[in-house]
C-alpha positions in Angstrom: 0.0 0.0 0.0 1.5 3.5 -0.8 0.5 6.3 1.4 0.7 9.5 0.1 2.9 12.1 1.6 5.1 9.5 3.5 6.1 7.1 0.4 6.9 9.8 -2.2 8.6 12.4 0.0 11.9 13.1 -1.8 11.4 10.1 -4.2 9.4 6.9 -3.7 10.7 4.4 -0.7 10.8 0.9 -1.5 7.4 -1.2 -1.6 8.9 -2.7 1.6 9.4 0.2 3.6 6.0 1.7 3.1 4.0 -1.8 3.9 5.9 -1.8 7.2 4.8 2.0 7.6 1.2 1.2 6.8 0.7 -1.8 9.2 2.5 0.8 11.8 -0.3 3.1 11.1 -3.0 0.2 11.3 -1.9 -1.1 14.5 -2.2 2.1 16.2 -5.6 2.7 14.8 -8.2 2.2 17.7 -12.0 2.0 17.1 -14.5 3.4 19.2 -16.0 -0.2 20.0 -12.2 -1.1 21.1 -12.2 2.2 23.7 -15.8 1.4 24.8 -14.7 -2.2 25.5 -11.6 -1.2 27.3 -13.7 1.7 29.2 -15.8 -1.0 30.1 -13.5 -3.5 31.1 -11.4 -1.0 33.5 -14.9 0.1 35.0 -15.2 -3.8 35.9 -11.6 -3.8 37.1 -12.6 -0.7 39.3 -15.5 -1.9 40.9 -13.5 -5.1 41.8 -11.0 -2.7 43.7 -13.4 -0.9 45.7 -15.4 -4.2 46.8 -12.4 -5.9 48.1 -11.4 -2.4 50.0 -7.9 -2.5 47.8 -8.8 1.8 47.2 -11.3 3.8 48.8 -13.6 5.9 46.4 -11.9 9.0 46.6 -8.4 7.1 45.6 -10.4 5.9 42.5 -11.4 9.2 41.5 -7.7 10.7 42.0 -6.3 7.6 39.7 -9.4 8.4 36.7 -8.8 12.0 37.4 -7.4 13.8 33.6 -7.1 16.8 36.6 -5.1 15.6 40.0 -6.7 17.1 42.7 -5.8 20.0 44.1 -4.5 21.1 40.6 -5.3 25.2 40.5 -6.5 26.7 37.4 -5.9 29.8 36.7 -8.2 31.8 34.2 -6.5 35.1 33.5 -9.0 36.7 31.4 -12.9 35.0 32.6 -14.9 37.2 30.5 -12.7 36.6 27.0 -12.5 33.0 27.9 -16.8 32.5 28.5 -17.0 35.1 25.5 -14.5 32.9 23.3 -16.7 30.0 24.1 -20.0 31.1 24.5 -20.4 34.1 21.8 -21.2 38.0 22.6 
């Protein structure tokens, strides 16, 4: 399979070189049935935790946390920010 813009960059690469590439590329690809799956699964895992008393709900929420708590966040302008987001 060539893949434009990463087999003809400066010249073609050999056949070889741009298979490997696009099996890369396929690997890494993730569909959303595969993240629902593994969402699912690590909810399982989760409630396992909490009903053998390995973490306490509040450690659970730290570990899922894309914010750690007690993270500040600072908002230097609030008005531009809610008018950025929200319109005039």
């Amino acid at each position: 399979m060539w893949l434009r813009g990463k087999c003809d960059i400066g010249g073609p690469l050999d056949r070889k070189a741009c298979d490997a590439y696009a099996a890369a590329v396929k690997s890494r690809t993730v569909t959303f049935e595969a993240l629902q799956r593994d969402k699912r699964r690590a909810r399982k895992r989760d409630e396992r935790r909490l009903a053998r008393g390995e973490v306490t709900p509040e450690q659970l929420e730290e570990e899922n946390s894309m914010i750690p708590m007690g993270t500040k966040i600072r908002i230097l302008n609030l008005r531009e920010t809610l008018e950025r987001h929200y319109g005039k």
